[in-house]
N, C-alpha and C positions, 0 to 999 in steps of 0.2 A: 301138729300143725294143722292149722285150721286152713279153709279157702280162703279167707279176706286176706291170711298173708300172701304176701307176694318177695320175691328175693329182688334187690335192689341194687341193680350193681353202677359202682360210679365212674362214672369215666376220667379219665385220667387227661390230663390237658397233655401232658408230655410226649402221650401220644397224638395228639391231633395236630402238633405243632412238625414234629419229626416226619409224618405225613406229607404237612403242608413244605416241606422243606425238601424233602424228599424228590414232589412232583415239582416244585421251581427248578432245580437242578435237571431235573427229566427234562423240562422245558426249557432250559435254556441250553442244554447239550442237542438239543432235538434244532434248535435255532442256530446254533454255530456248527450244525455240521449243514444245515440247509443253506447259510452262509458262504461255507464255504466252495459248496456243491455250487452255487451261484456264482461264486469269482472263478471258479474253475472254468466252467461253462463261457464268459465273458472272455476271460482269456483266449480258449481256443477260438471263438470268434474276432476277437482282435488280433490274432495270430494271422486266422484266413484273410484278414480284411488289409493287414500290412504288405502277405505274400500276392495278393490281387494287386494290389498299388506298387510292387517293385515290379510286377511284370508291365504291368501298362506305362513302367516310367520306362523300362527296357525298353517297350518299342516305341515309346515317343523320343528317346533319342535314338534309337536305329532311322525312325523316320527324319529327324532332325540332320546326322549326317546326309542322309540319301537327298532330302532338301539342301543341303548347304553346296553336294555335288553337282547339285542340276543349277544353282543359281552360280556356281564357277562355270561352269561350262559355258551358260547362255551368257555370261560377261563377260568372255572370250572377245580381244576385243578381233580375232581371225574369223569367230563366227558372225561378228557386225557385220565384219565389211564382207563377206560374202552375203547373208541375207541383203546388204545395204545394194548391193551390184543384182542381186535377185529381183531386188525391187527396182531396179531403173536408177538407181542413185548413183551419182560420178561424185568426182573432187570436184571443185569448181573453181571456173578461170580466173585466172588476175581480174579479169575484167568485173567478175562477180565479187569481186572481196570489198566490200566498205568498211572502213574503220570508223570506229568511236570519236564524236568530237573530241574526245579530250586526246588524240593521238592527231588530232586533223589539224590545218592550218585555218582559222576561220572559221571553223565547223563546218566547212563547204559538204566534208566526207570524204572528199577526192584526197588522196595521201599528198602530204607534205615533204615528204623524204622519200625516195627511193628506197633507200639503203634501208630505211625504220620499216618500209612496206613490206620488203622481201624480207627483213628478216620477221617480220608477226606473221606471215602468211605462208613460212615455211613450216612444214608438216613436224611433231615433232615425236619422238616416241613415244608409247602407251605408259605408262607410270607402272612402274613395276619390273621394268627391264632395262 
């Protein structure tokens, strides 16, 4: 064997393809577990972010009761009329009551009936009881 020879070796396609086939597989196993590592991830975040939103809905209806008890209480209609007397406020006399033209004689305002006066100007229960 001389120098000019040289050994020549051929490469074989079947291997370059099995290769190539090899690292897509690599890569797309390397891709679906980063997938999945990502929706896991997403998950527990949507998890935290449901458990943050049932507790602030907890205490927006805790507050919503505790609202709905303070607005019975101040519509109380016992608590009116005492702040009403707190404040200077009476019932007011026959004398102060005027009626609606459409109850009047004339539209004077002065009451036409007796009997119609006393009985609109009688005091009459709160609704509810």
């Amino acid at each position: 064997m001389t120098n000019s020879q040289r050994l020549v070796r051929e490469h074989d396609p079947r291997v370059r393809r099995s290769a190539a086939a090899a690292l897509a597989g690599a890569a797309l196993l390397v891709g679906a577990a980063l997938g999945v590592a990502g929706l896991r991830v997403q998950q527990v975040h949507l998890t935290y972010r449901t458990e943050a939103l049932r507790a602030e809905r907890a205490r927006a209806d805790a507050l919503n009761r505790q609202l709905d008890i303070e607005v019975a209480t101040l519509r109380s209609p016992g608590r009116i009329e005492t702040r009403a007397r707190q404040l200077g406020l009476v019932p007011p006399g026959r004398d102060q009551i005027r009626l609606a033209r459409e109850f009047t004689a004339a539209g004077t305002g002065l009451a036409a009936d007796r009997s119609r006066t006393a009985a609109l100007a009688t005091p009459r229960a709160p609704l509810g009881q």
